[in-house]
N, C-alpha and C positions, 0 to 999 in steps of 0.2 A: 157355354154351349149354345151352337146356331140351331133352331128350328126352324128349316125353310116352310115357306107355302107349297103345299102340293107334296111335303117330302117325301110321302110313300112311293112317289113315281119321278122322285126327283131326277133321276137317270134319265129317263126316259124323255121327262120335261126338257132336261138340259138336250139333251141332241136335237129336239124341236127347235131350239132356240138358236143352234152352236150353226157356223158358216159351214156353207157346202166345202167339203176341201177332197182334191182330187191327188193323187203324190203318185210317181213313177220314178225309179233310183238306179244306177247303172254303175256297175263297181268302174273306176278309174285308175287305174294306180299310173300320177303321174306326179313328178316333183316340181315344183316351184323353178327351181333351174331349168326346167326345160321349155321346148315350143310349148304356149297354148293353145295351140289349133285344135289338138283332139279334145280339149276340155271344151270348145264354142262347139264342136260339131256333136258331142255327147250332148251338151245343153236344148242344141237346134232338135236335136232328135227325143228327146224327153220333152220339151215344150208342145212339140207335135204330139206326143203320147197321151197327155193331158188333155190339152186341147176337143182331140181330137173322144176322150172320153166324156169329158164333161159337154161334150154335143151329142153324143150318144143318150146322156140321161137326159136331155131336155135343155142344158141352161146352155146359155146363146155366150159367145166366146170375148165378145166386147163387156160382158159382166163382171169378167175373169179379170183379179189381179194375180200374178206369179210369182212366187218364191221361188229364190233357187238360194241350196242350201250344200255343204262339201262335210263331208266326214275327214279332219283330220288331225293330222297329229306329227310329233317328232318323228324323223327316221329311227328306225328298228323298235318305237313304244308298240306297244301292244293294244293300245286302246286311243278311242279318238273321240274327238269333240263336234261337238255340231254347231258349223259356225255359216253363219251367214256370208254368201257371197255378192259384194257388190254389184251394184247396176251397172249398167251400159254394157257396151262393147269390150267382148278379149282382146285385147293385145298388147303393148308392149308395157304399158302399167298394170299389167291384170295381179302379175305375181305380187307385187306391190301393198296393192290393194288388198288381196287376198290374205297377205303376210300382217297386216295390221289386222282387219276384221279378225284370224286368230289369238293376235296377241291379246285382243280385247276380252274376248271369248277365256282363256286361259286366264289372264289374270282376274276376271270375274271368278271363275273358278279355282282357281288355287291359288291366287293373290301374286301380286308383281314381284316378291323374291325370287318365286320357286321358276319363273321364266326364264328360259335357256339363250339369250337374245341371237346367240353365232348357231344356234342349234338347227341345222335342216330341216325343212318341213315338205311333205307330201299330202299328197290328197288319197283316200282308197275310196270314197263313194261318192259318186254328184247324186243331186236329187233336186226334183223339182215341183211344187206344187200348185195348182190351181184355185185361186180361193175365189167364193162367192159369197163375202161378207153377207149376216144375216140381218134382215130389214124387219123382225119381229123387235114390235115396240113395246118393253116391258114397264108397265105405267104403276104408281103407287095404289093400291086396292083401298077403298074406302066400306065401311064397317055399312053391312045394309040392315037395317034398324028390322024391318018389316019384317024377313025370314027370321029373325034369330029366337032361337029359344030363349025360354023364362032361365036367369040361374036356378039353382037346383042345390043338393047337396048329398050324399053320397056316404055310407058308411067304408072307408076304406082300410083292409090290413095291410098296416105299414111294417115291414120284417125285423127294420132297427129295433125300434119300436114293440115286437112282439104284441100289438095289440092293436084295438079296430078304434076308430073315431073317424068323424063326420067331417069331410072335406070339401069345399065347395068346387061348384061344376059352372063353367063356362062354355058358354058356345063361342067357336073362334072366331066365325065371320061376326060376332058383335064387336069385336076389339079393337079399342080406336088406335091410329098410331100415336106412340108416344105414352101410352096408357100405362100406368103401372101396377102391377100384381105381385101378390106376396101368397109365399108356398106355407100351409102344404095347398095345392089345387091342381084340379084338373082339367083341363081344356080341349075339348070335343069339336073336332071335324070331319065330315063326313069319311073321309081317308083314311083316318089316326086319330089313337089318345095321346095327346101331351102330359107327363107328370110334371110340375114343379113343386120341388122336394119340398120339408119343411128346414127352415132358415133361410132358404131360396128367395130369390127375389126374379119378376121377369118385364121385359118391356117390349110392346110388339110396334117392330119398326113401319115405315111408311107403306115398305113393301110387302107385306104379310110375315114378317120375318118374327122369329119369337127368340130375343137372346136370354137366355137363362143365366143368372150369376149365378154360380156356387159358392154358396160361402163356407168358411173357413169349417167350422164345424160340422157341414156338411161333407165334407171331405173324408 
């Protein structure tokens, strides 16, 4: 078991951190055998859409890298994959191209038997997205000796157990990385209590991270 830093708001922390990304999608229904011209002028027109939002909220268009990505699948399947469409310019390798990134796509996903290689393929959705990778620098926390509480100890009732006994209490920001701790204990930060059960064992990574082992008996 992972116990992140910060986990009570861990959600919240992550979209702090996660890339700006902007996506606009425009159903296609066009086949591989056919012109590409309506799939570059669907893409020219979704790049503008993006674009042209991600300046609206502030970030500057040169920051921007683009994905472009195609919903598809066999003729007459019902369901589609999302696969990556190559770089460059459409034209006259585009099907090509596009026809391998699927197959790559599919046999990740259901392995190189079940590939239909003579099987027609179409596209139903383009889509395209604007990313602005994120430049938040996530650095290892180091344990600040000063703030941290005295351990402590705790009469706790454990339910397996039906009865109370004395557990020790840690402050979390004293915990070195790499440090190791043995359950039962409990681990106090301002956010959350961490339990680590009894038979438990825990070790707090570089980055505030608390992995819990469960052991067997614990189970």
């Amino acid at each position: 078991m992972i116990v992140p830093e910060n986990c009570s708001v861990f959600s919240a922390y992550g979209a702090l951190l996660s890339d700006y990304r902007r996506s606009a999608l425009k159903s296609c229904a066009w086949r591989l055998v056919d012109d590409p011209a309506p799939v570059a002028e669907a893409f020219t027109a979704l790049e503008d859409k993006v674009l042209a939002d991600a300046r609206d909220a502030g970030v500057p268009a040169e920051s921007l890298r683009l994905e472009r990505m195609a919903d598809m699948r066999f003729v007459n399947q019902t369901s589609e994959l999302y696969v990556p469409v190559p770089p460059g310019e459409i034209g006259a390798g585009f099907a090509e191209a596009l026809r391998d990134s699927f197959h790559g796509e599919f046999v990740r996903a259901f392995g190189a038997d079940a590939f239909w290689s003579n099987g027609e393929l179409e596209v139903v959705n383009l889509r395209v997205t604007a990313v602005l990778p994120s430049t938040v620098d996530v650095r290892p926390v180091r344990a600040t000796a000063a703030t941290v509480r005295p351990d402590t100890e705790r009469r706790v009732y454990w339910p397996f157990d039906m009865a109370f006994s004395g557990w020790p209490v840690r402050d979390r920001a004293g915990l070195s990385p790499g440090e190791q701790l043995q359950g039962p204990m409990i681990i106090e930060s301002p956010d959350t209590t961490v339990v680590i059960p009894p038979a438990c064992s825990a070790t707090s990574d570089a980055y505030g991270n608390l992995i819990i082992r469960i052991a067997e008996q614990a189970r």
